[in-house]
N, CA, C and O atoms as a CHARMM CRD file, in Angstrom:
* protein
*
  192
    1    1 UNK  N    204.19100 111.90700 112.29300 PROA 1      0.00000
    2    1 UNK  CA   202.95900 112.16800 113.00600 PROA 1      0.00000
    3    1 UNK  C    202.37300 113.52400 112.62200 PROA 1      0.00000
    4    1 UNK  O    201.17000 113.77500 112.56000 PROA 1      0.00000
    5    2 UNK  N    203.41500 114.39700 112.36300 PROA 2      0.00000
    6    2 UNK  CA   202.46100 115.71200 112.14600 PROA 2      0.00000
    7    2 UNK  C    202.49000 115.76600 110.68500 PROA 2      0.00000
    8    2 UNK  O    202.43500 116.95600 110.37600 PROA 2      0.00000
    9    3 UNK  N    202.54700 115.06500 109.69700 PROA 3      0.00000
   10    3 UNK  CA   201.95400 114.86000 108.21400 PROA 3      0.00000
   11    3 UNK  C    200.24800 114.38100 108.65100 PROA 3      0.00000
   12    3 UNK  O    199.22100 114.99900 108.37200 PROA 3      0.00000
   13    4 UNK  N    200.38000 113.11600 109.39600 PROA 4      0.00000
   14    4 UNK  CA   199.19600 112.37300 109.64300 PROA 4      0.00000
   15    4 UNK  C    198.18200 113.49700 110.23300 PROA 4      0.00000
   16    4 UNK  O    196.99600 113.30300 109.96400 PROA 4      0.00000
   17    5 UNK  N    198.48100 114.59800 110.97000 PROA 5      0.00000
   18    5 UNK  CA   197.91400 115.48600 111.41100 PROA 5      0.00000
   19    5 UNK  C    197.38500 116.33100 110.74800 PROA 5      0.00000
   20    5 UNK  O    196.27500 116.77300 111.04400 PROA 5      0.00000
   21    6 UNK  N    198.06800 116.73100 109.71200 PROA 6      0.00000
   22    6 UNK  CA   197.58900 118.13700 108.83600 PROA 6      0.00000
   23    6 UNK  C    197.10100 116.98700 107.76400 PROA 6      0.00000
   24    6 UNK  O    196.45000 117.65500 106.96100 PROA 6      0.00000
   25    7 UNK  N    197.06500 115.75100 107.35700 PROA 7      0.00000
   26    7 UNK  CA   196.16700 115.04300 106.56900 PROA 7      0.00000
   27    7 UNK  C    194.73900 115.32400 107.17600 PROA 7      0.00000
   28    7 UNK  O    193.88500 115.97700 106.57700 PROA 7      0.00000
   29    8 UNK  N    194.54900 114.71800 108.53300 PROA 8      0.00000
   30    8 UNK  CA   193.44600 113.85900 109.23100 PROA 8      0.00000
   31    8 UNK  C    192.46900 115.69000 109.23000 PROA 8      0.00000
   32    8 UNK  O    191.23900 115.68800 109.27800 PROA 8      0.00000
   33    9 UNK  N    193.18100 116.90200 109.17600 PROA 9      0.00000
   34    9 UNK  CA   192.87700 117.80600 110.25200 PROA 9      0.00000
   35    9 UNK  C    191.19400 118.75300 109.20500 PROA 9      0.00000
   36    9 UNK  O    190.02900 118.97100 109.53600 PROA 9      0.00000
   37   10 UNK  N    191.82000 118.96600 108.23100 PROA 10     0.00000
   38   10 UNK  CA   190.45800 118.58600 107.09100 PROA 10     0.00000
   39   10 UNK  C    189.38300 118.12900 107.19900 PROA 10     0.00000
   40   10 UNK  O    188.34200 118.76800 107.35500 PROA 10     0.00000
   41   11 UNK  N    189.52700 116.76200 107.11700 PROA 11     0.00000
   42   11 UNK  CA   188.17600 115.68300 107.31100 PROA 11     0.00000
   43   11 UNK  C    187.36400 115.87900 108.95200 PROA 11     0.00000
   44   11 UNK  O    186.16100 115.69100 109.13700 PROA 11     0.00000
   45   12 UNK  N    188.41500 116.31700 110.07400 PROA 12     0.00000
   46   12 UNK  CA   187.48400 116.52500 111.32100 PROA 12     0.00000
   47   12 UNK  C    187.16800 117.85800 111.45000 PROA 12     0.00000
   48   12 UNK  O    186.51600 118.07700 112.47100 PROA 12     0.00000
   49   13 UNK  N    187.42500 118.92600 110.70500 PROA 13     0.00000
   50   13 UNK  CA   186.91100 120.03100 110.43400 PROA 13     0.00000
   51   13 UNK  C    185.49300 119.77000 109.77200 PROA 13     0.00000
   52   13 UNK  O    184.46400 120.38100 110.06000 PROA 13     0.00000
   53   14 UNK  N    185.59500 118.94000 109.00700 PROA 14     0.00000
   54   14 UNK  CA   184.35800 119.26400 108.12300 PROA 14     0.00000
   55   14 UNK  C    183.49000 117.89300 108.50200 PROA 14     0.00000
   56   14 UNK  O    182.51600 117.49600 107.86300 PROA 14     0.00000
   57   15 UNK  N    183.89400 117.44000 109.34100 PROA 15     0.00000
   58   15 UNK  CA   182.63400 116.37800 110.60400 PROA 15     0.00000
   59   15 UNK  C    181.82700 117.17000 111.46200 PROA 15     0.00000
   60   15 UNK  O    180.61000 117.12400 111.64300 PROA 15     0.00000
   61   16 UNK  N    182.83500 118.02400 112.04400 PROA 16     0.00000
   62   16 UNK  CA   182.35200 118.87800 113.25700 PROA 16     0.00000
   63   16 UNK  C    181.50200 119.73300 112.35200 PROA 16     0.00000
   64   16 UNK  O    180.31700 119.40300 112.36300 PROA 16     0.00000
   65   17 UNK  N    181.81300 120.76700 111.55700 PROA 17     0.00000
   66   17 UNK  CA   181.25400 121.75800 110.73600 PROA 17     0.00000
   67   17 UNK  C    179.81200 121.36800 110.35800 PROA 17     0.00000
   68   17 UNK  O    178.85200 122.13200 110.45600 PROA 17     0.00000
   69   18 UNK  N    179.75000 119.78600 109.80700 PROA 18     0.00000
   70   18 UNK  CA   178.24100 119.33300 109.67900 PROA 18     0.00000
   71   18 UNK  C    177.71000 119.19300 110.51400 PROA 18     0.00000
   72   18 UNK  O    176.56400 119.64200 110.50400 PROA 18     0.00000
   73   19 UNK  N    178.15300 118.55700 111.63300 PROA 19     0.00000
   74   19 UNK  CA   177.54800 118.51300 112.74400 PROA 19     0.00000
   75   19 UNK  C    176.98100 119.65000 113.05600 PROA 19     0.00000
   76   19 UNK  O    175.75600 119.62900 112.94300 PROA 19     0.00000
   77   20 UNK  N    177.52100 120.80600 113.47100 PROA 20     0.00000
   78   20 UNK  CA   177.34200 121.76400 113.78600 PROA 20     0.00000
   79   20 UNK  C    176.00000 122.29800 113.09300 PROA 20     0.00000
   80   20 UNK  O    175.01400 122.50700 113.80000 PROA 20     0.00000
   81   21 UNK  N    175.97200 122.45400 112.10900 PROA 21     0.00000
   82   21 UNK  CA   174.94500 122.65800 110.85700 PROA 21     0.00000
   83   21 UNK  C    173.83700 122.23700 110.84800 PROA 21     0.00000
   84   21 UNK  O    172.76000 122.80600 110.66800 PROA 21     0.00000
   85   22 UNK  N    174.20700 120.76200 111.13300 PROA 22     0.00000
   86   22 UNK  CA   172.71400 120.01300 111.61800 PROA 22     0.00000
   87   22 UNK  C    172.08800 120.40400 112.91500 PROA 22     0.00000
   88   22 UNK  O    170.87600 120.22200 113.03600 PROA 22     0.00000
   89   23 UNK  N    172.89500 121.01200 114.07700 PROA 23     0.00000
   90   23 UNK  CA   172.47500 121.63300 115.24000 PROA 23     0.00000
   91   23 UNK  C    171.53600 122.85400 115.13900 PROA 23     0.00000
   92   23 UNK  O    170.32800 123.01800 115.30800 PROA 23     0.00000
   93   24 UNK  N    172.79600 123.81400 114.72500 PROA 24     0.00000
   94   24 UNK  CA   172.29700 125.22900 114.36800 PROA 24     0.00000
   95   24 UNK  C    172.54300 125.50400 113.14100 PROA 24     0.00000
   96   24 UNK  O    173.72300 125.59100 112.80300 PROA 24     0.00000
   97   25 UNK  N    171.09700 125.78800 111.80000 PROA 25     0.00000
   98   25 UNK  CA   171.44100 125.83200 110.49000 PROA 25     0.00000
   99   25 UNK  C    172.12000 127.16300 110.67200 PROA 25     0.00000
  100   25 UNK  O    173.31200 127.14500 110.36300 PROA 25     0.00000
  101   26 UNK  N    171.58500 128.46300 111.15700 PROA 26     0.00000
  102   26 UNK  CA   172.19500 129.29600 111.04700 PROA 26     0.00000
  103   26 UNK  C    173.56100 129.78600 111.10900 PROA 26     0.00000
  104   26 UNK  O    174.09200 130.80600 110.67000 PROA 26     0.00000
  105   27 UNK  N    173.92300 128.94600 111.66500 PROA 27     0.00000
  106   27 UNK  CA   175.40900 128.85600 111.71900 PROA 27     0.00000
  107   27 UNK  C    176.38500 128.71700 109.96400 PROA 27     0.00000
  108   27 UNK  O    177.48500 129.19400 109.68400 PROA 27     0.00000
  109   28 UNK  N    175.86700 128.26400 109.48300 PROA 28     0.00000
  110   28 UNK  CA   176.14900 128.10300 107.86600 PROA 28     0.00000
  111   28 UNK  C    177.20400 128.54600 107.40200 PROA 28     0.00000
  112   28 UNK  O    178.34800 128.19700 107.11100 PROA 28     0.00000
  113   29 UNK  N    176.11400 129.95900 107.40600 PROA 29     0.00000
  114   29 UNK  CA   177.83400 131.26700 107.04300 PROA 29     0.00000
  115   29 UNK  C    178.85100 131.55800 107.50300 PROA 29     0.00000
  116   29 UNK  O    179.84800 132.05800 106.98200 PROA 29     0.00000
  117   30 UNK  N    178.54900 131.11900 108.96300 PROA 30     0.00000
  118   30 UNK  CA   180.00200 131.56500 109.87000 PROA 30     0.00000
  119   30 UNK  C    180.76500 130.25700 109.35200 PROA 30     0.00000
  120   30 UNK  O    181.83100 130.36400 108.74500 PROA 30     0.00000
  121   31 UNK  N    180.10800 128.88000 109.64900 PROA 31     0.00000
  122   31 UNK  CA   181.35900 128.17000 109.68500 PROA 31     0.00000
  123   31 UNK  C    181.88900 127.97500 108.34800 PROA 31     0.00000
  124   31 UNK  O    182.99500 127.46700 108.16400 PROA 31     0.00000
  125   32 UNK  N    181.00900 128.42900 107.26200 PROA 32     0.00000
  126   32 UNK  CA   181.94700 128.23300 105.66200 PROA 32     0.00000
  127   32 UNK  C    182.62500 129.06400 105.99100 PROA 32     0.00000
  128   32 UNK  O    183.82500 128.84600 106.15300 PROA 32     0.00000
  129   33 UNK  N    182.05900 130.33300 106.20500 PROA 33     0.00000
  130   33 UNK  CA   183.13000 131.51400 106.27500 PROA 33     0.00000
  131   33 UNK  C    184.72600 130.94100 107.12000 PROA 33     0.00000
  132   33 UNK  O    185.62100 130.68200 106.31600 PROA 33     0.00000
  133   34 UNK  N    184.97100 130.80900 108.15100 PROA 34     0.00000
  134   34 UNK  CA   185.63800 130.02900 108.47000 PROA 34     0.00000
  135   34 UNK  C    186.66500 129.43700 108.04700 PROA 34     0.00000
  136   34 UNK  O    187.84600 129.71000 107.83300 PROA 34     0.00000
  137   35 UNK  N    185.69000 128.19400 107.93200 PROA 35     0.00000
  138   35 UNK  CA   186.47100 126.75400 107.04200 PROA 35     0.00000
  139   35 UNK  C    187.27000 127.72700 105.26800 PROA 35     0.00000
  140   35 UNK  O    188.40700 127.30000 105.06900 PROA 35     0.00000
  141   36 UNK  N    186.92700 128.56100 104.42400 PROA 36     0.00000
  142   36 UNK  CA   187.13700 129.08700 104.13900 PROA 36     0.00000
  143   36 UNK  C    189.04200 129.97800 103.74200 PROA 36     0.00000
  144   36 UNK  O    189.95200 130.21300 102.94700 PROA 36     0.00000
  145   37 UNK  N    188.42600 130.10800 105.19400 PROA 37     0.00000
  146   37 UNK  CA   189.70200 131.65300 105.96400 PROA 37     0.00000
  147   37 UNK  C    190.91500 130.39800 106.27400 PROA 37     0.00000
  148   37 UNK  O    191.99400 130.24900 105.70000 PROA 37     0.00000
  149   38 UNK  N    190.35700 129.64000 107.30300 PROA 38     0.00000
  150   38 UNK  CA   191.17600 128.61200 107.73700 PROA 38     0.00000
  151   38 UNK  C    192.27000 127.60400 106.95700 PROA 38     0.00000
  152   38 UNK  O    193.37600 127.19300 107.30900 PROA 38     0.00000
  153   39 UNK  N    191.45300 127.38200 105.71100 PROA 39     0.00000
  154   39 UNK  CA   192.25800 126.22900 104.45800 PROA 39     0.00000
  155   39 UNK  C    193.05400 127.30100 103.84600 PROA 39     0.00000
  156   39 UNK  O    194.24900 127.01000 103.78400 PROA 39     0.00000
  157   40 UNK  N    192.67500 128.71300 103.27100 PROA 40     0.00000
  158   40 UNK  CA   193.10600 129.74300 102.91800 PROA 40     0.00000
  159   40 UNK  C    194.45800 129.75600 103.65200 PROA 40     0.00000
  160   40 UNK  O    195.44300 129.46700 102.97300 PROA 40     0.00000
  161   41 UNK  N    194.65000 130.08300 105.07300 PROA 41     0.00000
  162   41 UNK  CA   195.69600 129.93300 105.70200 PROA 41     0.00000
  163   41 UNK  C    196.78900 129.15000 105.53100 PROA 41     0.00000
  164   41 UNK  O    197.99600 129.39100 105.52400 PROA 41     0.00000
  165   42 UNK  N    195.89100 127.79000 105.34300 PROA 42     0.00000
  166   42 UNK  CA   197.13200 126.43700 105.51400 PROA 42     0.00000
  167   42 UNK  C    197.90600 126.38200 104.41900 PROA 42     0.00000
  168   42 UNK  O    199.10800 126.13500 104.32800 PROA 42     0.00000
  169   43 UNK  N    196.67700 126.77200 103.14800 PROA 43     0.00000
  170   43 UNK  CA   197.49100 126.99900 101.82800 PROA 43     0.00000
  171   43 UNK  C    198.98500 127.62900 102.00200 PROA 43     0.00000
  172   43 UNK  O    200.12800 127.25400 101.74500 PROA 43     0.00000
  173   44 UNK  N    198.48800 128.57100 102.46700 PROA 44     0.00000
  174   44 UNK  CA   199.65300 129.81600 102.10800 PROA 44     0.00000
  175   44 UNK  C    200.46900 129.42900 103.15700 PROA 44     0.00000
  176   44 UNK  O    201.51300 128.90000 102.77600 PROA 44     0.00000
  177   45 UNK  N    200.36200 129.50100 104.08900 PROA 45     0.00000
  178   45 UNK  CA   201.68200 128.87500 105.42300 PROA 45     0.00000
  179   45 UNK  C    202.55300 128.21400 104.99400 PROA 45     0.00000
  180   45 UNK  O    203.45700 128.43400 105.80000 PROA 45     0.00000
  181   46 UNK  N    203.00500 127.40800 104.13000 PROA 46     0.00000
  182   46 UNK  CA   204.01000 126.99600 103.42600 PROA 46     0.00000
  183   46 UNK  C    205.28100 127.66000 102.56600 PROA 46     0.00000
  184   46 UNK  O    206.48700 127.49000 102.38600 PROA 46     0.00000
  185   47 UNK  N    203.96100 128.71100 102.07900 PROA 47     0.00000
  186   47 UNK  CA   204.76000 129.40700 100.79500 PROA 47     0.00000
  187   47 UNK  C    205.25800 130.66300 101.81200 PROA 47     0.00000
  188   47 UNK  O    205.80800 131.57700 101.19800 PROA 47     0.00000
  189   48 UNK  N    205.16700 130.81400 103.01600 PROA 48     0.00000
  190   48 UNK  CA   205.48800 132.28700 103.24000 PROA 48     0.00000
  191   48 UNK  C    206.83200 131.90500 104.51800 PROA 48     0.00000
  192   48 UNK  O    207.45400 132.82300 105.05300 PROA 48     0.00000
């Protein structure tokens, strides 16, 4: 279950993120910025 989790967890990041976008464009930078920092993280959480 928590493979299926850190699969699924990606794709509803970046549902919400459009969504979001389509709400408030300005929002843009924050949430790349973000999404960004966030995958950055997951990367490395393994290796450390």
């Amino acid at each position: 279950m928590q493979t299926e989790m850190f699969i699924a967890m990606p794709s509803l990041i970046s549902l919400l993120a459009g969504i979001a976008i389509l709400i408030w464009p300005r929002l843009l930078n924050y949430i790349v910025a973000f999404y960004l920092i966030l995958f950055g993280l997951m990367g490395l959480l393994p290796l450390l």
